[in-house]
N, C-alpha and C positions, 0 to 999 in steps of 0.2 A: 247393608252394603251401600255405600255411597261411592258413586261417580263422578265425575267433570271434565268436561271435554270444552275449548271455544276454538274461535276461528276470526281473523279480521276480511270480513267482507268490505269488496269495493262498491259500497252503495249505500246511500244515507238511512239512517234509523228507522224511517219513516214508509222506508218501503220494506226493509226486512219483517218488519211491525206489520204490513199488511199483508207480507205472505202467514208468518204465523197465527197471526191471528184468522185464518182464514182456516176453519177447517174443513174445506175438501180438497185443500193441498195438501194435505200430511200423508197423505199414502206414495204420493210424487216425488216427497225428500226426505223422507221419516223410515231409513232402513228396519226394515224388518214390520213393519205396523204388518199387520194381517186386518184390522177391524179400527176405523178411525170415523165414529157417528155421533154426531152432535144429537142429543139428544133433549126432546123436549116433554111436556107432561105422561112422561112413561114410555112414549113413542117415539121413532127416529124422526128428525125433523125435515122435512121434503124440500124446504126451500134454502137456498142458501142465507148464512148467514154469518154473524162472526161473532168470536169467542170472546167473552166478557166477563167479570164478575158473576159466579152464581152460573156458567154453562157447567153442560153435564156431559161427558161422551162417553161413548162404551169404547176398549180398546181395549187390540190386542195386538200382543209381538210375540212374534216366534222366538223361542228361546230352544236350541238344539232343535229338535223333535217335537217337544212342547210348542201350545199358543198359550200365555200366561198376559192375563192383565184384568180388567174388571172395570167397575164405573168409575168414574173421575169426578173432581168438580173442580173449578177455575175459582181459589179462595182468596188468591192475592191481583191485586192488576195495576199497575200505573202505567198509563198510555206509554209507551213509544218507550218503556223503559222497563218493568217487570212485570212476567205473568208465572204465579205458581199455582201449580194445583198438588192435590190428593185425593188417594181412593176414597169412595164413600164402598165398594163391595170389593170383594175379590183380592188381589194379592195386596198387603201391604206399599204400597208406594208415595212419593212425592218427589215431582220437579221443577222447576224454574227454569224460564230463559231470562237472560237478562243480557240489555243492552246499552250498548255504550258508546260514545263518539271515539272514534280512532284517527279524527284528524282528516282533514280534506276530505270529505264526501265519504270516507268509510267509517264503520262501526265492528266494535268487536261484540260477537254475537258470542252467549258462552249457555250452555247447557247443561243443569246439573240434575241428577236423577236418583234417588235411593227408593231403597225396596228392604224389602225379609218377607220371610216366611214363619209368621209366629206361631208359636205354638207347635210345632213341628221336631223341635228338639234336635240331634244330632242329624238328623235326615234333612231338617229344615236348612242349617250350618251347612251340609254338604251343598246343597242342591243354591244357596247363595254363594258359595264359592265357586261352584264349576259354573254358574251362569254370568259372575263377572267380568270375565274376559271376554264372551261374546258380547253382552251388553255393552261392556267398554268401547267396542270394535262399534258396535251399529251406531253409539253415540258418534261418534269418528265420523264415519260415513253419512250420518243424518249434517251433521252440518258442512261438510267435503259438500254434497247436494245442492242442502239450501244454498251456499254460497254459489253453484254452478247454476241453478235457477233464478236468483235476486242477480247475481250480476246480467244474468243474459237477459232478464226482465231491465234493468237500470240502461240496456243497450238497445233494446227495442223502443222505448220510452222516446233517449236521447232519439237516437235517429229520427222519429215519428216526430218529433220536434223540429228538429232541423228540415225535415220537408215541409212542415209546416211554415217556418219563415220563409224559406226558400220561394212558397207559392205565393205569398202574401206580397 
């Protein structure tokens, strides 16, 4: 089952970039995550850091009643413009964001996500159908978010700037 959702946020590439790639904000704008851990030699990693080529997280999302997800790994990366990953354990998955200049200080941020359940046969089929429209909906809301978060971040920024000439 494949997804995609975007959204044009009012704030330059480069800061949307440093919210995602940031993961101990994905439980902040990432509807539904239950479990979002950057993980390092087997263990979760204590300090923060950000998501590159080659990171691992463990991750989960509620789906209904279900938490479904598993280990990830970050396989694709080009700064300030795409990051995809896929499962190395657990359900079938692989997503991208990818970002884009939208003209005057905004970017269109788009998020796209696929999954299955292999090997599962008809029940497998079921259970990727009835879980598409929620997933669909949490895509929605994962970037409705980040956009509510990168803009209010791109306003605290400006402002903090402007005191700063202001004192100067």
């Amino acid at each position: 089952m494949r997804i995609n959702s975007s959204i044009i946020v009012r704030a330059p590439k480069e800061l949307v970039w440093e919210l995602i790639t940031d993961p101990a904000g994905y439980l902040d704008f990432m509807s539904g995550i239950t479990r979002w851990e950057l993980q390092g030699d087997g263990d979760v990693v204590e300090t923060p850091a950000r998501l590159e080529l080659g990171s691992r997280v463990r991750m989960l999302i509620r789906v209904g009643a279900a938490e479904v997800g598993g280990l990830i790994e970050i396989v694709e990366y080009e700064d300030c413009r795409d990051m995809a990953w896929s499962s190395v354990t657990g359900i079938d998955q692989r997503g991208r964001w990818r970002l884009r200049d939208a003209g005057k200080g905004m970017t269109r941020v788009e998020l796209r996500y696929s999954y299955g359940v292999a090997g599962a046969g008809i029940a497998g089929l079921l259970a990727e159908r009835v879980g598409a429209p929620i997933l669909r909906r949490r895509l929605r809301e994962s970037l409705q978010r980040l956009k509510q978060v990168t803009e209010g971040e791109r306003q605290r920024r400006e402002a903090g700037a402007r005191r700063e000439r202001a004192a100067a």
